[in-house]
C-alpha positions in Angstrom: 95.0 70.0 88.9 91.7 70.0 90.7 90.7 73.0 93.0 90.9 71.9 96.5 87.8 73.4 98.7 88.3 76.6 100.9 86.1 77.2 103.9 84.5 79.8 101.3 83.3 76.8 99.1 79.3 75.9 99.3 80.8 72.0 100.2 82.4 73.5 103.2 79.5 75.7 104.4 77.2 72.6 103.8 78.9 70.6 106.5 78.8 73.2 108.9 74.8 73.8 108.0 72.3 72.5 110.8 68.9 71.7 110.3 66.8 74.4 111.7 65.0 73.2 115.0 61.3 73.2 114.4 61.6 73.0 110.7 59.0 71.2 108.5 59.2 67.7 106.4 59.1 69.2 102.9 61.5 72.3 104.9 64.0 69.6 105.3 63.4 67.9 101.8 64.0 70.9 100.1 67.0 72.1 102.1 68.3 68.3 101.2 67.9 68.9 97.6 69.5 71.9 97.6 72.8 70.4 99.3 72.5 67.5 96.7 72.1 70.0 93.7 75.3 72.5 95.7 77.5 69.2 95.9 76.7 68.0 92.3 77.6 71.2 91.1 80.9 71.6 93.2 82.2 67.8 91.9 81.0 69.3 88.1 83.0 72.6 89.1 86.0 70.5 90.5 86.2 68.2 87.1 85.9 71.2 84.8 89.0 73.0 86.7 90.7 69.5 86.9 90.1 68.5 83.2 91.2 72.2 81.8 94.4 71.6 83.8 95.1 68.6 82.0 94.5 70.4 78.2 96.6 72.6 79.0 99.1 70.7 80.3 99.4 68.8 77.7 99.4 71.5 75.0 101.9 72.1 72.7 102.8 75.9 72.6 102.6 77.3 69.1 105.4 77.8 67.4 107.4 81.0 67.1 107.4 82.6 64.3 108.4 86.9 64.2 112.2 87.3 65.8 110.6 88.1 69.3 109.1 85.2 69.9 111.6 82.9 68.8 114.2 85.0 71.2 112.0 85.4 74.0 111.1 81.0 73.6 114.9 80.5 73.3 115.4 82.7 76.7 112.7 80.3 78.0 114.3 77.2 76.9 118.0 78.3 77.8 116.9 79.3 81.3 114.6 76.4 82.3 117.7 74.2 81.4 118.8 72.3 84.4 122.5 73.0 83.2 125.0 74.8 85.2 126.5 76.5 82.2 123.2 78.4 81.9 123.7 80.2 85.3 127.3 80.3 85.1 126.5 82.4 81.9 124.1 84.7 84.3 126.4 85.7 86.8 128.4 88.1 84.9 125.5 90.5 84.5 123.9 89.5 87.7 127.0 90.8 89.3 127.6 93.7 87.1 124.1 95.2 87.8 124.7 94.2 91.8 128.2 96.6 91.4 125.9 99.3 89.8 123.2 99.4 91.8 125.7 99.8 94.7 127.3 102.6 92.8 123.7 104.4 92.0 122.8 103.8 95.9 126.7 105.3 96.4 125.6 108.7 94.1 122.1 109.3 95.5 123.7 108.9 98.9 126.7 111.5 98.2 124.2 114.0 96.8 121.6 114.2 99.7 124.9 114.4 101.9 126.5 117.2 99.9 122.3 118.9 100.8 122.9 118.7 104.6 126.9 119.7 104.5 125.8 123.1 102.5 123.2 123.6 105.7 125.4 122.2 108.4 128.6 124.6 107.1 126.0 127.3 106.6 124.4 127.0 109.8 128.0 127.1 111.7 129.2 129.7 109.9 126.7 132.1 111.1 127.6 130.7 114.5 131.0 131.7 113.9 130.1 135.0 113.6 128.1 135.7 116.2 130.8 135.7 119.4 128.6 134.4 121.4 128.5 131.4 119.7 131.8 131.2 118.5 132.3 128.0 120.3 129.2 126.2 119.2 130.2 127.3 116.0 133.7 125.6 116.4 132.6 122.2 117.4 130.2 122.1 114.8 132.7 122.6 112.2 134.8 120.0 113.6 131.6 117.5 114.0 131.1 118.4 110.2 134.5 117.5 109.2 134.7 114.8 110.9 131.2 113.6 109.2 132.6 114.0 106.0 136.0 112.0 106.7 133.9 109.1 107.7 131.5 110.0 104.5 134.8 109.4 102.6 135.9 106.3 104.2 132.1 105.0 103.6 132.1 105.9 100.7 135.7 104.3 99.2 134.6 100.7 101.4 131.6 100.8 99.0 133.6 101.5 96.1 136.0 98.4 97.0 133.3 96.2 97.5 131.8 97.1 93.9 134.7 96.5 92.5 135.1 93.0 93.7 131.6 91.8 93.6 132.4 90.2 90.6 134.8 88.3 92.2 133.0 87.5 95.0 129.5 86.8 93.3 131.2 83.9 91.2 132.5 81.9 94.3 
């Protein structure tokens, strides 16, 4: 495949040049040359790029020979197959990992929570004590509780949905 030219390319920038006003005969030879020489070299460039596209296009891969290479060119061949037993065969793990990944998200999530309940309980505790704060110190409890009943009901809804990813993924 042939490079196609950017604005970056000297071809480009050549069509854009304009002769200097006031500039000499041999000024404006040479400056010709020079764009001849530029655009020879750029169509050299350009069949260079285009001809090594072609070797290796048509190459032949070596063949494999240690156990790695002959596992990692049949994982090649089995998934540039355009079969649909190939990705059928895929969506087992694809949805297993998806179902773990949820449940890893799930964990991290449930241990920064259980970080901010120890401080929020702490902190309303020691409002509780204080009877001048009693109150405050009521309501946050109750906030808090109520946090963590919704915590729970998050966190079985993500549980459910893990569970029937599987399902879900394959249809």
């Amino acid at each position: 495949m042939a490079r196609q030219p950017t604005p970056r390319t000297p071809r480009a920038r050549l069509s854009k040049a304009k002769p200097k006003p006031g500039s000499s005969a041999a000024q404006t030879a040479e400056d010709t040359a020079l764009d001849d020489a530029v655009t020879d070299a750029q169509d050299l460039a350009d069949d260079v790029v285009a001809d090594e596209g072609d070797t290796l296009a048509s190459a032949s891969l070596p063949t494999p020979t240690t156990d790695v290479q002959k596992a990692v060119a049949f994982n090649q061949a089995q998934l540039t197959a355009q079969t649909g037993e190939v990705l059928s065969a895929l969506e087992n793990p694809v949805a297993d990992q998806a179902a773990v990944m949820m449940l890893e998200d799930l964990r991290g999530y449930m241990q920064g929570s259980e970080q901010l309940v120890l401080a929020a309980s702490g902190q309303a505790m020691a409002l509780l004590l204080d009877p001048a704060t009693q109150d405050t110190g009521k309501k946050a409890l109750q906030e808090l509780a109520t946090w963590q009943a919704s915590l729970i009901t998050f966190s079985g809804s993500v549980t459910t949905t893990a569970s029937t990813i599987k399902g879900d993924f394959g249809s």
